[in-house]
PyMOL Python script that loads the backbone (N, CA, C, O; Angstrom):
from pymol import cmd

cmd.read_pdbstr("""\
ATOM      1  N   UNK A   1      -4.415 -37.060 -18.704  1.00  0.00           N
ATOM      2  CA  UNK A   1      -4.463 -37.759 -19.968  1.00  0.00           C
ATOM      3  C   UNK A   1      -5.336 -38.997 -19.798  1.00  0.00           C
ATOM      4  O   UNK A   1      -5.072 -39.736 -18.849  1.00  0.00           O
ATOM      5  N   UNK A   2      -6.317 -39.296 -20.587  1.00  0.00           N
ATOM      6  CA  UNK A   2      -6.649 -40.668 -20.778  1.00  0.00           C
ATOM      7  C   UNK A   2      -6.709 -40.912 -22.193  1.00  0.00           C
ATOM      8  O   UNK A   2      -6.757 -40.244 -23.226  1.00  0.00           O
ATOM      9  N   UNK A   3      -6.688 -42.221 -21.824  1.00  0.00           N
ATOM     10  CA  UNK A   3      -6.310 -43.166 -23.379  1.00  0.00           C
ATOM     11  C   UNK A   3      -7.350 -43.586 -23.470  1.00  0.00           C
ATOM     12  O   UNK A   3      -7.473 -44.367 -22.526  1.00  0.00           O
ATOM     13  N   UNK A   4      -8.997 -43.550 -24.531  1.00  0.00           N
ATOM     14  CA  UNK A   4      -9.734 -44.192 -24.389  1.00  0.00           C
ATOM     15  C   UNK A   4     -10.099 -45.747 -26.021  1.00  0.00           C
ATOM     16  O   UNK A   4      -9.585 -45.756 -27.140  1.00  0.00           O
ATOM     17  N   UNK A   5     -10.649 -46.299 -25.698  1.00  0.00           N
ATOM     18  CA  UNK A   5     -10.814 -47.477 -26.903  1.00  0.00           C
ATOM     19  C   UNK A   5     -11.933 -47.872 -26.318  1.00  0.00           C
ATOM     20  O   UNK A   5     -12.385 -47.852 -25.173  1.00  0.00           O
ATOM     21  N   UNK A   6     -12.448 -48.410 -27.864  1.00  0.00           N
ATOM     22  CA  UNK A   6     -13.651 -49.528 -27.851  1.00  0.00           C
ATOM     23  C   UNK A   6     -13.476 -50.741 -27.946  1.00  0.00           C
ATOM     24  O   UNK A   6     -12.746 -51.287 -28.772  1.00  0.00           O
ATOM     25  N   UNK A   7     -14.359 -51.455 -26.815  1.00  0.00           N
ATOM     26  CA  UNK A   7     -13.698 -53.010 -27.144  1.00  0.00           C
ATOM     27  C   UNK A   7     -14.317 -53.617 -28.565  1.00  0.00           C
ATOM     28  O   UNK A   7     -14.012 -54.727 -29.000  1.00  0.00           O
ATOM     29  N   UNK A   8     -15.205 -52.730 -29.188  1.00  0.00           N
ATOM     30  CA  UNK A   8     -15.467 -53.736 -30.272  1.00  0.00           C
ATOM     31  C   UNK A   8     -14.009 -53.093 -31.515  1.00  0.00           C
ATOM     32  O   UNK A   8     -14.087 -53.509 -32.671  1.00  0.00           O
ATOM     33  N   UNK A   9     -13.118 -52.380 -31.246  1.00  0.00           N
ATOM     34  CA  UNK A   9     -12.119 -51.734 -32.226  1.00  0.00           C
ATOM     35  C   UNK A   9     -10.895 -52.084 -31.697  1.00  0.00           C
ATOM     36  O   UNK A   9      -9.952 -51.296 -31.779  1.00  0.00           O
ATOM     37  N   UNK A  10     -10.758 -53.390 -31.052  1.00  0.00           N
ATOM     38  CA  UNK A  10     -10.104 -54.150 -30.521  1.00  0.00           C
ATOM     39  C   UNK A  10      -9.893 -56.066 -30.798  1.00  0.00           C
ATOM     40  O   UNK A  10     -10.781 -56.893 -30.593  1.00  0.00           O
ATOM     41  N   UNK A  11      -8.625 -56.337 -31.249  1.00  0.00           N
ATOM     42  CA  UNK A  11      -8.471 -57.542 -31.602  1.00  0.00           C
ATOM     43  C   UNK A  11      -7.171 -57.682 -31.845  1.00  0.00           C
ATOM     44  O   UNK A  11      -6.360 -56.764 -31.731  1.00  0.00           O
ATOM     45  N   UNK A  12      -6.843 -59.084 -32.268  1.00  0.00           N
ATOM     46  CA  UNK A  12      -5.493 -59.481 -32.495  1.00  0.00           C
ATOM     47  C   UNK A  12      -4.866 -58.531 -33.725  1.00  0.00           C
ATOM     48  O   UNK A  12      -3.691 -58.331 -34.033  1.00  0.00           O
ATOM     49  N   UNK A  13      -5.366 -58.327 -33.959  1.00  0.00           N
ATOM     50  CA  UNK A  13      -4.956 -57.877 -35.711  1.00  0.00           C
ATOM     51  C   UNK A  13      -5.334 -55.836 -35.818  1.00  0.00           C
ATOM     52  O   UNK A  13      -5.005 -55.062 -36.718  1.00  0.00           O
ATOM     53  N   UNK A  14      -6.068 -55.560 -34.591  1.00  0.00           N
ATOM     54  CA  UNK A  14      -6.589 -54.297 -34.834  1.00  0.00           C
ATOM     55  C   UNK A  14      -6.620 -53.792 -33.318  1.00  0.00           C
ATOM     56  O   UNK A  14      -7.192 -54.489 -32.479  1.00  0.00           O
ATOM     57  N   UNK A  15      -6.092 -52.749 -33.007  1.00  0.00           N
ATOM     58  CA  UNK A  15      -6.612 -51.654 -32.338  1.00  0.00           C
ATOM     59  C   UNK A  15      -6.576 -50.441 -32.095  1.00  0.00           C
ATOM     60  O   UNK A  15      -5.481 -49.880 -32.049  1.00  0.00           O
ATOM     61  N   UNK A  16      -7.446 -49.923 -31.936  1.00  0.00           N
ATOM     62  CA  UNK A  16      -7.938 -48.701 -32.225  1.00  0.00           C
ATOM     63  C   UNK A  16      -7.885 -47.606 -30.843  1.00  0.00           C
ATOM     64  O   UNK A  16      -8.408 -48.240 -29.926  1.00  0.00           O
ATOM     65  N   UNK A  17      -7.502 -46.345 -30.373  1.00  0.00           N
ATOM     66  CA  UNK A  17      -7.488 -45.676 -29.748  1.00  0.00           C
ATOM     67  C   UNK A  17      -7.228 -44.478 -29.060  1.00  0.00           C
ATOM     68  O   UNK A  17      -6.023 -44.517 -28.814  1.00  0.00           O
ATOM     69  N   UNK A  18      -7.699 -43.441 -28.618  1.00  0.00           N
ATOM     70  CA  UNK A  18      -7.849 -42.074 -28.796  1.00  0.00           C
ATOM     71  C   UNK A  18      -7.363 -41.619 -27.515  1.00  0.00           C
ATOM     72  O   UNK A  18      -7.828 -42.057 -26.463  1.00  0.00           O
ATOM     73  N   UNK A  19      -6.191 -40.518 -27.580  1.00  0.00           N
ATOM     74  CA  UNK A  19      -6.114 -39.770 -26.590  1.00  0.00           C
ATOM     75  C   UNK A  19      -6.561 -38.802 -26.162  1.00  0.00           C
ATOM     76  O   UNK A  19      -6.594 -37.975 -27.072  1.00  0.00           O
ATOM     77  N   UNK A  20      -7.214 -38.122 -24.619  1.00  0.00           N
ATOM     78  CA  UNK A  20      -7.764 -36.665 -24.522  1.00  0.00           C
ATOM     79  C   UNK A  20      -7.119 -36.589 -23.787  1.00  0.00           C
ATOM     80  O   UNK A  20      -6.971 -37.449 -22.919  1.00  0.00           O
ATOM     81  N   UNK A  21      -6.241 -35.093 -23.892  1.00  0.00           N
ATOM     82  CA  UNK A  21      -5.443 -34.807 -22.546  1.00  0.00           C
ATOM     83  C   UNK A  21      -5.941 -33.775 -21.557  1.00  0.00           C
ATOM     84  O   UNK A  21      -7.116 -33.625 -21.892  1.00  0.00           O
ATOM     85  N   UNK A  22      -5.700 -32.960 -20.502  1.00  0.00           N
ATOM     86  CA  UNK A  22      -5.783 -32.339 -19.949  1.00  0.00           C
ATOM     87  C   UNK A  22      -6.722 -31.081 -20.183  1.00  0.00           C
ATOM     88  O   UNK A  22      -7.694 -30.715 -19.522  1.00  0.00           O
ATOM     89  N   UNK A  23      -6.215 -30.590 -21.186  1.00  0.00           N
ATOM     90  CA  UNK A  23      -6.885 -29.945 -22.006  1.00  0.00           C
ATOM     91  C   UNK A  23      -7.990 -29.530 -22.750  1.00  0.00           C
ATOM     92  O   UNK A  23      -8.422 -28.409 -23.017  1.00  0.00           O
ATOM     93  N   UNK A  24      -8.432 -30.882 -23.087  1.00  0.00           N
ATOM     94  CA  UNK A  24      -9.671 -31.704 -23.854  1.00  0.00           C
ATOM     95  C   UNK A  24      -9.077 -31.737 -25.214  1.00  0.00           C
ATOM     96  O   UNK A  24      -9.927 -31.821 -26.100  1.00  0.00           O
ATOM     97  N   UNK A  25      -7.746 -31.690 -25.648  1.00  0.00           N
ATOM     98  CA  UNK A  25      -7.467 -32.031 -26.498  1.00  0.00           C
ATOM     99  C   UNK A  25      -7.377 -33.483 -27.309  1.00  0.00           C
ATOM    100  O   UNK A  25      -6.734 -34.390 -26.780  1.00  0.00           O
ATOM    101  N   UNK A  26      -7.946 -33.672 -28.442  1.00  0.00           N
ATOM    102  CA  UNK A  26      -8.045 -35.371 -28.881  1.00  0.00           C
ATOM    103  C   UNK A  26      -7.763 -35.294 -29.732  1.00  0.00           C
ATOM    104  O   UNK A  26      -8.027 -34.433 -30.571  1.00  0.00           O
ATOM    105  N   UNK A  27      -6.585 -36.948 -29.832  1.00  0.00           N
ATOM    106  CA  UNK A  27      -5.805 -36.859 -30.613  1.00  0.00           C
ATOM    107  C   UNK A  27      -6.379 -37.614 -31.882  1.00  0.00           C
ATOM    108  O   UNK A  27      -7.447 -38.208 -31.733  1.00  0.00           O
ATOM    109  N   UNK A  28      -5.749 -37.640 -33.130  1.00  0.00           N
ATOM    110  CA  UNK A  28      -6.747 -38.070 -33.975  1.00  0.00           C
ATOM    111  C   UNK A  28      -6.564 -39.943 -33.681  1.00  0.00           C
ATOM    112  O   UNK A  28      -5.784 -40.468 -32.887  1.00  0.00           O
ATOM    113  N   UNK A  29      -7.327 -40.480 -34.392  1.00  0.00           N
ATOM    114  CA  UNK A  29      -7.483 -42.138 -34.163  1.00  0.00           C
ATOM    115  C   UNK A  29      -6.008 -42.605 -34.486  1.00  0.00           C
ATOM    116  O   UNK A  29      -5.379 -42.471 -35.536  1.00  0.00           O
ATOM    117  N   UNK A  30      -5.540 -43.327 -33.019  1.00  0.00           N
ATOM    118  CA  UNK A  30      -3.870 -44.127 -33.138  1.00  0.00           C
ATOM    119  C   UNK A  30      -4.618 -45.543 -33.777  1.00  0.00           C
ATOM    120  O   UNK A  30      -5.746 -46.003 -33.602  1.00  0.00           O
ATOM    121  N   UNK A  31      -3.764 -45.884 -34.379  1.00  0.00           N
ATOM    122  CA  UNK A  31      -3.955 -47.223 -34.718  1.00  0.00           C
ATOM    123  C   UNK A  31      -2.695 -48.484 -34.232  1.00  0.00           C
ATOM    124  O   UNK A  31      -1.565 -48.260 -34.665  1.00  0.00           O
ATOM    125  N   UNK A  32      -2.835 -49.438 -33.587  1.00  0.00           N
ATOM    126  CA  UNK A  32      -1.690 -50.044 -33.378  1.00  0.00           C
ATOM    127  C   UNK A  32      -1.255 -49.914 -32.298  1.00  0.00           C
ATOM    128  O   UNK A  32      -1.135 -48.830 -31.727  1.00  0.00           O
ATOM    129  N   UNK A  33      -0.953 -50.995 -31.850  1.00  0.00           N
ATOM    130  CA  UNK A  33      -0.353 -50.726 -29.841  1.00  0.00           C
ATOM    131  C   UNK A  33       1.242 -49.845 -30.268  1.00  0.00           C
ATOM    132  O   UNK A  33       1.837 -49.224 -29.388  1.00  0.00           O
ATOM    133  N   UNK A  34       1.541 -49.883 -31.069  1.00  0.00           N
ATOM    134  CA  UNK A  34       3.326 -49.336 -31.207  1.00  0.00           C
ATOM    135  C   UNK A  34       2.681 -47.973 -31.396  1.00  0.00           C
ATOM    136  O   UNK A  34       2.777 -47.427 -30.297  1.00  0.00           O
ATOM    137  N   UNK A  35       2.038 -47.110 -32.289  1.00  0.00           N
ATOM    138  CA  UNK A  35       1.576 -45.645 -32.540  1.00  0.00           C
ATOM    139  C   UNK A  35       0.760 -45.372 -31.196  1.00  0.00           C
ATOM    140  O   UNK A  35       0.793 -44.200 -30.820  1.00  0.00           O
ATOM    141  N   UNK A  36      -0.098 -46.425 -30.272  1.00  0.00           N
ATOM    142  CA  UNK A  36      -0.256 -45.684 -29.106  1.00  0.00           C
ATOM    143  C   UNK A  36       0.465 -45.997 -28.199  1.00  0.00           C
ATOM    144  O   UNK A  36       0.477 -45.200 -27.261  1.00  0.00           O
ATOM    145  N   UNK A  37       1.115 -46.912 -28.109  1.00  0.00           N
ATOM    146  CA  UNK A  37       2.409 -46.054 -26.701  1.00  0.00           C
ATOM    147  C   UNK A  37       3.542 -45.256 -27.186  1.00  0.00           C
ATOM    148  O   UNK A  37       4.092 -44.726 -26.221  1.00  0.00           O
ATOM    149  N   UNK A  38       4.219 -44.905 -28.511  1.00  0.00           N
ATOM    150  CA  UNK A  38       5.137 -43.817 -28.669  1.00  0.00           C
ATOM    151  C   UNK A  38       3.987 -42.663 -28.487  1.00  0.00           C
ATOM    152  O   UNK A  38       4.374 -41.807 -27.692  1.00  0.00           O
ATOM    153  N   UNK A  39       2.498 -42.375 -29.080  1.00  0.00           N
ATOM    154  CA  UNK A  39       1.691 -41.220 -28.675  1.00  0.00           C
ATOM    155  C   UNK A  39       2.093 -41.131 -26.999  1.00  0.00           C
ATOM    156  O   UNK A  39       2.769 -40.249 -26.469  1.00  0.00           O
ATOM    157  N   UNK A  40       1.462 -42.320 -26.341  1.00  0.00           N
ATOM    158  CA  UNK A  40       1.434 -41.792 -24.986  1.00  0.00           C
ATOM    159  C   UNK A  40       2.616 -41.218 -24.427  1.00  0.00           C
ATOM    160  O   UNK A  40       2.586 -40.165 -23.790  1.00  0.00           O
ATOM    161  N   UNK A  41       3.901 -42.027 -24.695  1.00  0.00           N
ATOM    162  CA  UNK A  41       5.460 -41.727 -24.593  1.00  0.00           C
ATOM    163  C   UNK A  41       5.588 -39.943 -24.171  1.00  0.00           C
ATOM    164  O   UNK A  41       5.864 -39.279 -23.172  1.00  0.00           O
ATOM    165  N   UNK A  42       5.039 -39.587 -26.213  1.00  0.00           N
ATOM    166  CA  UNK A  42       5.015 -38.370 -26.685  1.00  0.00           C
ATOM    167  C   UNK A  42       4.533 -37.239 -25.392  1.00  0.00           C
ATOM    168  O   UNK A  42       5.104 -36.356 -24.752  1.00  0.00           O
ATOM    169  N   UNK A  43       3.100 -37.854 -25.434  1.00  0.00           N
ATOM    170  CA  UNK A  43       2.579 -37.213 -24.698  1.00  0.00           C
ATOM    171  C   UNK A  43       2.789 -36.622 -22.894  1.00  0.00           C
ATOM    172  O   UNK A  43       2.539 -35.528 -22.388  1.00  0.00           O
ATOM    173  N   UNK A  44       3.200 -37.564 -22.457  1.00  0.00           N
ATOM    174  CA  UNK A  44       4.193 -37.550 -21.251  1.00  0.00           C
ATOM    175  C   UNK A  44       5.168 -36.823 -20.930  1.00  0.00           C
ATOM    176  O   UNK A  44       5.280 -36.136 -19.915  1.00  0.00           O
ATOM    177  N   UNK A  45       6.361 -37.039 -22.325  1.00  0.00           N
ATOM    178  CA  UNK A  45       7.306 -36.035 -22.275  1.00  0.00           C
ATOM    179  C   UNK A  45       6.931 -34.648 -22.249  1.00  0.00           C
ATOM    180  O   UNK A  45       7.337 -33.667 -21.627  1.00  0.00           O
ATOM    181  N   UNK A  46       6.069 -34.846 -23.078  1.00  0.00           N
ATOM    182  CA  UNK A  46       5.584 -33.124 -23.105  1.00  0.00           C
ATOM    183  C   UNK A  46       5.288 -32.467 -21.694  1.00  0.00           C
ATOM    184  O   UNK A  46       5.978 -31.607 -21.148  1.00  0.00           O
ATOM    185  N   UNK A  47       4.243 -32.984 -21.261  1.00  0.00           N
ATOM    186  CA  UNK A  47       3.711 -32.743 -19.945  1.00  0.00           C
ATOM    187  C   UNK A  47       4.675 -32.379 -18.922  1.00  0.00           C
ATOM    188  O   UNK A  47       4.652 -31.384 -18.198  1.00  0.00           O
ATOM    189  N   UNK A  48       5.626 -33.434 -18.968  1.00  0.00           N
ATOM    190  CA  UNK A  48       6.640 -33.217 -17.909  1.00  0.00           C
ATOM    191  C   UNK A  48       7.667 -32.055 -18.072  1.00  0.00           C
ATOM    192  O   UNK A  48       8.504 -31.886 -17.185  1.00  0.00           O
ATOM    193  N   UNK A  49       7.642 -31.361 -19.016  1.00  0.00           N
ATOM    194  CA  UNK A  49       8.968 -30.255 -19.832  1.00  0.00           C
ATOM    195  C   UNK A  49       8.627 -29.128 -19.041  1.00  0.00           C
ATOM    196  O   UNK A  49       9.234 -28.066 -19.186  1.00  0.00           O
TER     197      UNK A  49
END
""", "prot")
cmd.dss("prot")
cmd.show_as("cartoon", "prot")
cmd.util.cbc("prot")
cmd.orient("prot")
């Protein structure tokens, strides 16, 4: 899995960032540090099942 972002889609108020997993699957645009770590969370659990 990586988590990738742009630092210009990055700020106090905004950020922006995309998961590709294993797969080459990508996830659509997370917005918000809370929607990307429950994604990554998500994503983890899965992996590990």
């Amino acid at each position: 899995m990586i988590v990738a972002n742009d630092y210009k889609n990055i700020s106090r108020k905004r950020h922006i960032a995309y998961i590709v997993t294993s797969d080459s699957n990508i996830f659509k645009p997370l917005k918000g540090k809370t929607e990307i770590a429950k994604n990554i969370i998500s994503c983890l659990e899965n992996t590990l099942r």
